[in-house]
MARMI-465469 format. One record per residue: residue in one letter; x negated, y, z of N, C-alpha, C in turn. Coordinates in Angstrom, 1 decimal. Layout:
// MARMI-465469
  res     n_x     n_y     n_z    ca_x    ca_y    ca_z     c_x     c_y     c_z
    A       X       Y       Z       X       Y       Z       X       Y       Z
...
***
This chain:
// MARMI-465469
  res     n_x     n_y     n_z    ca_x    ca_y    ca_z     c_x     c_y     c_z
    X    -8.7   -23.1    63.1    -8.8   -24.4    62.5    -9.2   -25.3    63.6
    X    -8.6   -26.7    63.6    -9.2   -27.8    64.4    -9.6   -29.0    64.2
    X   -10.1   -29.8    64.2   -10.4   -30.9    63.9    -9.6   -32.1    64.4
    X    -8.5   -33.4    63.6    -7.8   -34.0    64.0    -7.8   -35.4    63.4
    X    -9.6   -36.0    64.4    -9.3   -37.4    63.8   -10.6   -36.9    62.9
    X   -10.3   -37.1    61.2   -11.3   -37.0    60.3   -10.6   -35.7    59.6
    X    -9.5   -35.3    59.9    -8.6   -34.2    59.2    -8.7   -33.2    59.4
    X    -9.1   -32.0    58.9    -9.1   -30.3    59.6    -7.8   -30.2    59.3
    X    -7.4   -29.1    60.1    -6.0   -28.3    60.4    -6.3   -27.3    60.6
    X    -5.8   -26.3    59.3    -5.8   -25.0    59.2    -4.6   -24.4    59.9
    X    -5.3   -23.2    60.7    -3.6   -22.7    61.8    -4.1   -20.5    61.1
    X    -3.5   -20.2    60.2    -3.3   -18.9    59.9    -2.3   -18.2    60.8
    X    -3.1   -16.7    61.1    -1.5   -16.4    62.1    -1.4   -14.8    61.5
    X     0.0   -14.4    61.3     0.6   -13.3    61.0     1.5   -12.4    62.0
    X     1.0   -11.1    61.8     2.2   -10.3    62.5     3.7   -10.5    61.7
    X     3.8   -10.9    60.7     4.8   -10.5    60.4     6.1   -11.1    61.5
    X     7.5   -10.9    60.9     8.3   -11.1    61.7     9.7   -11.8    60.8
    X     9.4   -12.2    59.3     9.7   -12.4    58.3     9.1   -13.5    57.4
    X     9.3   -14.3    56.8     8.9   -15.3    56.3     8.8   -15.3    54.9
    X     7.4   -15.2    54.0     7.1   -15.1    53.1     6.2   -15.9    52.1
    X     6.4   -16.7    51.2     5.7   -17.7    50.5     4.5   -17.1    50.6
    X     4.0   -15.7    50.0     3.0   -14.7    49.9     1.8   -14.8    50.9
    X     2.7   -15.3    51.9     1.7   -15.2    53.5     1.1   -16.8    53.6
    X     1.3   -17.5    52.6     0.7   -18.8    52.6    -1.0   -19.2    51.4
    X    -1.1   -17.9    50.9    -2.1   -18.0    49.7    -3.8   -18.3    50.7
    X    -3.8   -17.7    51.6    -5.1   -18.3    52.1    -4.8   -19.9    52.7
    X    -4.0   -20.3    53.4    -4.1   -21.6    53.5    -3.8   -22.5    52.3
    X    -3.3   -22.0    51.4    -3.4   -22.9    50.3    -4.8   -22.8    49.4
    X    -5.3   -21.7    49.2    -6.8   -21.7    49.1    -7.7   -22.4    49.3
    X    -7.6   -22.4    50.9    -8.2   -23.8    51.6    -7.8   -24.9    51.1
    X    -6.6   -25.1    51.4    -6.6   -26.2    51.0    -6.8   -27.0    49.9
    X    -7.1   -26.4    48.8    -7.5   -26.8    47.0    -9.2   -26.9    48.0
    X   -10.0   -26.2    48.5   -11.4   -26.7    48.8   -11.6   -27.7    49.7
    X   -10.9   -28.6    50.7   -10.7   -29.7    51.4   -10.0   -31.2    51.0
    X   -10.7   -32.2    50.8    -9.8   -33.2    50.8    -9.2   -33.7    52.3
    X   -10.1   -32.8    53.2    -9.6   -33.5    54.7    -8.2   -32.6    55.5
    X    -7.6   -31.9    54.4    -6.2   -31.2    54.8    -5.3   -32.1    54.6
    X    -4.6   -32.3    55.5    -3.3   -33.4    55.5    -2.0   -31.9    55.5
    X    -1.8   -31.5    56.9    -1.3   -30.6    57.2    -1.8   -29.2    57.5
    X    -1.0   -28.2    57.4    -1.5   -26.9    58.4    -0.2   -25.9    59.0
    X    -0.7   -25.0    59.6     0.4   -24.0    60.7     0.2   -22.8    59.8
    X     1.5   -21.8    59.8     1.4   -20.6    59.9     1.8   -20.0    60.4
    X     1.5   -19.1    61.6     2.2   -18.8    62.7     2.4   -17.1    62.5
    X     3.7   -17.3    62.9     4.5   -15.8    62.9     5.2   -15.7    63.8
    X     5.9   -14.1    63.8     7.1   -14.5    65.2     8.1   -14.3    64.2
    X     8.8   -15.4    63.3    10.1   -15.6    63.0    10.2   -17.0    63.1
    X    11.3   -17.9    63.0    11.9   -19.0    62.8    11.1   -20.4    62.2
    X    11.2   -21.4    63.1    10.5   -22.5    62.9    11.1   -22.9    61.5
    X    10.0   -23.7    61.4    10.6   -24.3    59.4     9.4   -25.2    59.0
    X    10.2   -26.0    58.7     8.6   -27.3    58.2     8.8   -26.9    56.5
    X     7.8   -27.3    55.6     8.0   -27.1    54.1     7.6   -28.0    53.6
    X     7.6   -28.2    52.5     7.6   -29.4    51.7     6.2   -30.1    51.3
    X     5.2   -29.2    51.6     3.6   -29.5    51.1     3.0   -29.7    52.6
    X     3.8   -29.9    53.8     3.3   -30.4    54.7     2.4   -29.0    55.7
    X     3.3   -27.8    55.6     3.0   -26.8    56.1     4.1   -26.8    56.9
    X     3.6   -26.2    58.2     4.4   -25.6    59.5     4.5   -24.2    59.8
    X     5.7   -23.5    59.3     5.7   -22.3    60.0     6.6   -22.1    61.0
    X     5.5   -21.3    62.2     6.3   -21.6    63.7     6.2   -20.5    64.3
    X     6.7   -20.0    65.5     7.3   -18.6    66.1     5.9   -18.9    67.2
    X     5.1   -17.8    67.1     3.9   -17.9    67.9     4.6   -18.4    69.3
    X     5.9   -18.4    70.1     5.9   -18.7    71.4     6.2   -20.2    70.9
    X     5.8   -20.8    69.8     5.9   -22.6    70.1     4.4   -22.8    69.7
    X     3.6   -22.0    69.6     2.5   -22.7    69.0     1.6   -23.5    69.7
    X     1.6   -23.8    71.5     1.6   -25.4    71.6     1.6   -26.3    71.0
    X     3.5   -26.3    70.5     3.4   -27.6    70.0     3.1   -28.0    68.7
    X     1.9   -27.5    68.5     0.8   -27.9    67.1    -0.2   -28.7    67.7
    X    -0.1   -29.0    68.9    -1.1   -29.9    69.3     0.0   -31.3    69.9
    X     1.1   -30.8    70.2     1.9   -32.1    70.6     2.7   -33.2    69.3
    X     1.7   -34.1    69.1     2.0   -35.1    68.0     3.8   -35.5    67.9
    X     4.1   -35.0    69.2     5.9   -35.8    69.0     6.6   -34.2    69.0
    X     6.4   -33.5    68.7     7.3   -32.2    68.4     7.8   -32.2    67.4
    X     9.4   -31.9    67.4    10.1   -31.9    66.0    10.5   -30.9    65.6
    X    10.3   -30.6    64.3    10.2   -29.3    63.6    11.8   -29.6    62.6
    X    12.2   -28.5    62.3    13.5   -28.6    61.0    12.6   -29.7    59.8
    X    13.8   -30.0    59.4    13.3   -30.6    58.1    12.7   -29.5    56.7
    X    12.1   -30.5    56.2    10.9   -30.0    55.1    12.5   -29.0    54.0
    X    11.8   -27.7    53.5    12.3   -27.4    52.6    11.5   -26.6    51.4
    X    12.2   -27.0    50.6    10.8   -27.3    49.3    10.7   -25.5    49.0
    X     9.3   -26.0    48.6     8.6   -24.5    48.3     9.1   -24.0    46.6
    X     9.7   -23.1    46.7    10.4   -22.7    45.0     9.2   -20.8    45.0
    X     9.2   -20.2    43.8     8.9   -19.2    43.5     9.6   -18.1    44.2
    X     8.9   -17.2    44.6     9.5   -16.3    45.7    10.8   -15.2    44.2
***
């Protein structure tokens, strides 16, 4: 986690190598206990993907660019029931 501005940013990281709603329950956890979560990371080594609740999941070899404000991610795709 870091601090951005007045915002925390929660950054969870996974071995997985696969992409699973399942693997998002601790950051969303957090996030029901913070008003100061805007965004957060979940870092894996599979395929970048932005989602729809303003989560990032990114392939640990980009995880830099969670700190570069102009990095462009795929567009948001909404979170449905696994």
């Amino acid at each position: 986690m870091f601090q951005d501005g007045r915002e925390l940013v929660p950054v969870e990281i996974k071995s997985a190598s696969t992409f699973s709603f399942s693997q998002l329950k601790g950051l969303d956890r957090f996030k029901k206990t913070s008003n100061a979560v805007r965004k957060s990371f979940l870092v894996y080594n599979g395929e970048n993907r932005k989602l729809s609740d303003n989560t990032t999941v990114i392939n640990f070899t980009s995880v830099n660019s969670i700190f570069d404000e102009n990095e462009s991610f795929p567009q948001p795709s909404h979170r449905t029931a696994e």
